[in-house]
C-alpha positions in Angstrom: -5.7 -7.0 13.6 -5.1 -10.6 13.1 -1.2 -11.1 12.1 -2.4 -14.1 9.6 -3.5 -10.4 7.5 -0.6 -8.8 7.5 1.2 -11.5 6.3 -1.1 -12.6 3.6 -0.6 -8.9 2.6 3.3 -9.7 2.6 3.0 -13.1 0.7 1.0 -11.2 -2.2 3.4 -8.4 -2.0 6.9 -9.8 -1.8 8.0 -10.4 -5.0 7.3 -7.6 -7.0 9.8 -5.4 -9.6 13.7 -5.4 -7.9 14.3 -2.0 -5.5 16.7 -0.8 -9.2 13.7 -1.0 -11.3 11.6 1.1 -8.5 14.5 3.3 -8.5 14.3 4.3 -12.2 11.1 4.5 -12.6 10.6 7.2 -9.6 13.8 9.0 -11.3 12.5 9.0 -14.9 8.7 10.2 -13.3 10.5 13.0 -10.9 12.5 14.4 -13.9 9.2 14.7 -16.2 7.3 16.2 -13.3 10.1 18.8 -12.5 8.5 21.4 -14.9 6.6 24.1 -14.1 2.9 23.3 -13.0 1.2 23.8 -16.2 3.6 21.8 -18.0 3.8 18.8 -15.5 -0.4 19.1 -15.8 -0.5 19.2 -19.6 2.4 17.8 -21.0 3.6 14.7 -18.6 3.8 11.2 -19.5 4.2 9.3 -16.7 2.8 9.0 -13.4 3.3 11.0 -10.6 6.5 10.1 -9.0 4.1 9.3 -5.8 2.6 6.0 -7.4 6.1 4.6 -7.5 6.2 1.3 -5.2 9.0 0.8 -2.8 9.9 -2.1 -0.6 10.0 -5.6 -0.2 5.8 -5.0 0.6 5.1 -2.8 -2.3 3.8 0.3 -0.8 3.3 3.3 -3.2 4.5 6.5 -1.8 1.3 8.7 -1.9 -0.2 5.5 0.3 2.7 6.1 2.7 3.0 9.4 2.8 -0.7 9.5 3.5 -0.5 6.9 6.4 1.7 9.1 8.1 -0.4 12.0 7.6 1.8 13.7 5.0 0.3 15.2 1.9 2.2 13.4 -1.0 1.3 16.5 -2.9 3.4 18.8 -1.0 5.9 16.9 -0.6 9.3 17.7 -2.5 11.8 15.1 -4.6 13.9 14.6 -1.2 11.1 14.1 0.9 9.3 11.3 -1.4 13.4 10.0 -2.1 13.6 9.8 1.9 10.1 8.1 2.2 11.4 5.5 -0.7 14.8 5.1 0.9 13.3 4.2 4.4 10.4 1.6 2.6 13.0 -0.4 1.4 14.0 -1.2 5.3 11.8 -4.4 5.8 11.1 -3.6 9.6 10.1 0.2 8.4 7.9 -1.3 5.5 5.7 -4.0 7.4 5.7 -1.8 10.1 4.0 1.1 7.7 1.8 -1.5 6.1 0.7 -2.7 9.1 -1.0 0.6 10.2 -1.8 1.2 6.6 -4.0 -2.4 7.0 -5.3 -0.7 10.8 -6.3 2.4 8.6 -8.3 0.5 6.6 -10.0 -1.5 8.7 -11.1 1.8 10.8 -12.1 3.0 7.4 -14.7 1.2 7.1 -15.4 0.2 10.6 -15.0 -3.3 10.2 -13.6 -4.3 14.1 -16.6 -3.2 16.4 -15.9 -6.5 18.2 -12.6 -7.4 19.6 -10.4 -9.1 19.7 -10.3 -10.1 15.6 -11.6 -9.5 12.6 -13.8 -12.1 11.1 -13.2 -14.0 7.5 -15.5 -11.4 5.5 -13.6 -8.2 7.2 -10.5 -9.8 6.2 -11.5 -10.3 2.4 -12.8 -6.8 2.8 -9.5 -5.2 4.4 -7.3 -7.5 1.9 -9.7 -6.1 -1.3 -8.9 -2.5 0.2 -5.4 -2.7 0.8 -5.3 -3.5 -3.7 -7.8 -1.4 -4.2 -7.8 2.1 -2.2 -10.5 3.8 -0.1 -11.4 5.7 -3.6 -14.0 2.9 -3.8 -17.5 2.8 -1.5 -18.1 -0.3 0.5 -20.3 -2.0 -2.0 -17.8 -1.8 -5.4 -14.9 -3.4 -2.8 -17.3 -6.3 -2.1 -18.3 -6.8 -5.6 -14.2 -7.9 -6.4 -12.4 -9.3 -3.5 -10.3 -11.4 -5.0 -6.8 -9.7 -3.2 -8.8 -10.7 -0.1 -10.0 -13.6 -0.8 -6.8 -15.3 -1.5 -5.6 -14.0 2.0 -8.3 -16.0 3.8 -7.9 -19.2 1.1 -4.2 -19.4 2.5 -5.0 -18.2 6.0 -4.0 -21.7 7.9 -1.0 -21.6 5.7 -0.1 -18.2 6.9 -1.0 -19.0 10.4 1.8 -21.9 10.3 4.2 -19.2 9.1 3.6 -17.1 12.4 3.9 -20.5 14.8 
Protein backbone atom coordinates (compact mmCIF):
# COMPACT_ATOMS: atom_id res chain seq x y z
CA UNK A 1 0.00 0.00 0.00
CA UNK A 2 1.32 3.21 -1.07
CA UNK A 3 2.19 5.48 2.21
CA UNK A 4 1.04 8.78 -0.01
CA UNK A 5 -2.70 6.73 1.11
CA UNK A 6 -2.37 6.55 4.39
CA UNK A 7 -1.51 9.87 4.74
CA UNK A 8 -4.08 11.42 2.58
CA UNK A 9 -6.39 9.37 4.88
CA UNK A 10 -4.54 11.28 7.91
CA UNK A 11 -4.76 14.86 6.25
CA UNK A 12 -8.72 14.33 5.71
CA UNK A 13 -8.92 12.93 9.19
CA UNK A 14 -6.87 15.07 11.56
CA UNK A 15 -8.83 17.69 12.54
CA UNK A 16 -11.98 16.38 13.55
CA UNK A 17 -14.12 17.06 17.05
CA UNK A 18 -11.38 17.44 20.33
CA UNK A 19 -10.72 13.72 22.15
CA UNK A 20 -13.42 15.71 25.26
CA UNK A 21 -16.14 16.00 22.82
CA UNK A 22 -15.53 12.20 21.62
CA UNK A 23 -15.42 11.42 25.24
CA UNK A 24 -18.97 12.79 26.00
CA UNK A 25 -20.55 11.73 23.37
CA UNK A 26 -19.48 7.84 23.83
CA UNK A 27 -20.50 8.48 27.74
CA UNK A 28 -23.95 10.04 26.99
CA UNK A 29 -24.49 7.00 24.11
CA UNK A 30 -23.15 4.15 26.71
CA UNK A 31 -25.53 5.44 29.49
CA UNK A 32 -28.72 5.35 27.06
CA UNK A 33 -27.74 1.92 25.75
CA UNK A 34 -27.14 0.51 29.31
CA UNK A 35 -30.88 -0.62 29.54
CA UNK A 36 -32.10 -3.78 29.02
CA UNK A 37 -32.19 -5.00 25.35
CA UNK A 38 -35.64 -4.25 24.49
CA UNK A 39 -35.35 -0.87 25.85
CA UNK A 40 -31.91 0.01 24.26
CA UNK A 41 -33.84 -1.45 20.79
CA UNK A 42 -37.01 0.53 21.26
CA UNK A 43 -36.47 3.38 23.18
CA UNK A 44 -32.73 4.85 22.53
CA UNK A 45 -31.80 8.04 21.06
CA UNK A 46 -28.54 8.03 20.12
CA UNK A 47 -26.22 5.92 18.47
CA UNK A 48 -24.66 3.01 19.50
CA UNK A 49 -21.75 3.94 21.62
CA UNK A 50 -19.62 1.91 18.78
CA UNK A 51 -20.04 4.75 16.09
CA UNK A 52 -18.16 7.10 18.45
CA UNK A 53 -14.81 8.29 16.62
CA UNK A 54 -11.66 8.31 18.52
CA UNK A 55 -8.27 9.59 17.65
CA UNK A 56 -6.36 12.02 16.00
CA UNK A 57 -7.45 9.74 12.53
CA UNK A 58 -10.99 9.43 13.36
CA UNK A 59 -11.70 5.79 13.58
CA UNK A 60 -15.15 4.64 14.84
CA UNK A 61 -14.95 1.89 17.30
CA UNK A 62 -17.22 -0.74 15.55
CA UNK A 63 -14.53 -0.10 12.52
CA UNK A 64 -11.72 -0.91 14.97
CA UNK A 65 -13.02 -3.34 16.83
CA UNK A 66 -13.81 -5.07 13.58
CA UNK A 67 -10.22 -4.69 12.09
CA UNK A 68 -9.02 -6.53 14.94
CA UNK A 69 -11.53 -9.17 14.52
CA UNK A 70 -13.60 -8.23 17.55
CA UNK A 71 -17.36 -8.18 17.42
CA UNK A 72 -18.25 -4.57 18.53
CA UNK A 73 -21.49 -6.09 19.41
CA UNK A 74 -20.18 -8.26 22.16
CA UNK A 75 -18.10 -6.15 23.32
CA UNK A 76 -18.77 -4.57 26.90
CA UNK A 77 -18.42 -0.54 28.08
CA UNK A 78 -14.67 -1.29 29.28
CA UNK A 79 -13.77 -3.12 26.36
CA UNK A 80 -15.08 -0.29 23.72
CA UNK A 81 -13.55 2.44 26.73
CA UNK A 82 -10.13 0.41 26.33
CA UNK A 83 -10.40 0.41 22.45
CA UNK A 84 -11.15 4.41 22.66
CA UNK A 85 -8.41 4.93 25.24
CA UNK A 86 -5.71 3.15 23.03
CA UNK A 87 -7.08 5.19 19.46
CA UNK A 88 -6.24 8.20 20.93
CA UNK A 89 -2.34 7.01 20.96
CA UNK A 90 -1.27 8.38 17.48
CA UNK A 91 1.23 5.41 16.76
CA UNK A 92 -1.78 2.88 17.83
CA UNK A 93 -4.30 4.89 15.59
CA UNK A 94 -2.32 5.13 12.12
CA UNK A 95 -1.14 1.92 12.90
CA UNK A 96 -4.99 0.50 13.11
CA UNK A 97 -5.91 2.61 10.12
CA UNK A 98 -3.36 1.48 8.22
CA UNK A 99 -4.50 -2.19 8.23
CA UNK A 100 -8.06 -0.93 8.24
CA UNK A 101 -6.83 0.85 4.56
CA UNK A 102 -5.02 -3.03 3.83
CA UNK A 103 -8.49 -4.48 4.66
CA UNK A 104 -10.09 -2.61 2.30
CA UNK A 105 -8.06 -2.87 -0.41
CA UNK A 106 -8.17 -6.95 -0.09
CA UNK A 107 -11.87 -6.26 0.07
CA UNK A 108 -12.28 -5.61 -3.06
CA UNK A 109 -9.14 -7.04 -4.51
CA UNK A 110 -7.79 -4.07 -5.85
CA UNK A 111 -3.64 -4.98 -5.60
CA UNK A 112 -3.44 -8.16 -7.92
CA UNK A 113 -0.11 -6.41 -9.15
CA UNK A 114 2.54 -5.40 -6.85
CA UNK A 115 4.18 -3.41 -5.74
CA UNK A 116 1.32 -0.34 -5.70
CA UNK A 117 -1.87 0.41 -6.10
CA UNK A 118 -2.77 2.48 -9.11
CA UNK A 119 -4.64 6.15 -9.07
CA UNK A 120 -8.26 4.54 -9.63
CA UNK A 121 -7.60 1.83 -6.62
CA UNK A 122 -6.59 4.65 -4.59
CA UNK A 123 -9.84 6.83 -5.25
CA UNK A 124 -11.55 3.50 -4.65
CA UNK A 125 -9.74 2.56 -1.27
CA UNK A 126 -10.02 6.41 -0.12
CA UNK A 127 -14.12 6.31 -1.20
CA UNK A 128 -14.22 3.04 1.03
CA UNK A 129 -12.32 4.05 3.94
CA UNK A 130 -15.59 7.16 4.19
CA UNK A 131 -17.87 5.00 3.15
CA UNK A 132 -17.84 1.25 4.57
CA UNK A 133 -17.83 -2.08 2.77
CA UNK A 134 -21.87 -1.85 3.27
CA UNK A 135 -21.72 -0.55 -0.32
CA UNK A 136 -21.05 -2.96 -3.64
CA UNK A 137 -18.20 -1.97 -5.93
CA UNK A 138 -20.38 0.00 -8.33
CA UNK A 139 -22.25 2.60 -5.62
CA UNK A 140 -18.38 3.31 -4.24
CA UNK A 141 -17.40 4.33 -7.77
CA UNK A 142 -20.43 6.35 -8.44
CA UNK A 143 -19.10 8.99 -5.35
CA UNK A 144 -15.46 9.03 -4.76
CA UNK A 145 -15.01 12.21 -3.81
CA UNK A 146 -13.00 11.06 -0.20
CA UNK A 147 -10.73 9.41 -2.73
CA UNK A 148 -10.40 11.62 -5.08
CA UNK A 149 -9.17 14.36 -3.05
CA UNK A 150 -6.36 11.82 -1.78
CA UNK A 151 -4.95 11.40 -5.31
CA UNK A 152 -5.66 15.44 -6.22
CA UNK A 153 -3.08 16.15 -3.26
CA UNK A 154 -0.98 12.97 -3.79
CA UNK A 155 2.43 14.90 -4.90
CA UNK A 156 1.69 17.05 -1.93
CA UNK A 157 1.47 14.07 0.33
CA UNK A 158 4.37 12.53 -1.24
CA UNK A 159 6.64 15.67 -0.25
CA UNK A 160 5.25 15.15 3.30
CA UNK A 161 6.83 11.50 3.39
CA UNK A 162 10.44 12.81 1.77
Amino acid sequence: MPAELLAGVCWIEVGGDPDSIDRVAFDVRSFDWSGPDWIDRHLTVTHHPARTSFGSVSMQLRTASQTLGMDPARMSHAQLSNLADCLQKDVFNIALVARHLRMLIDHDGLQTQPPALGMDEVRIAGARYNRGIGLSLEQIRKNTSYGDFIVKFWPRFSGLLK
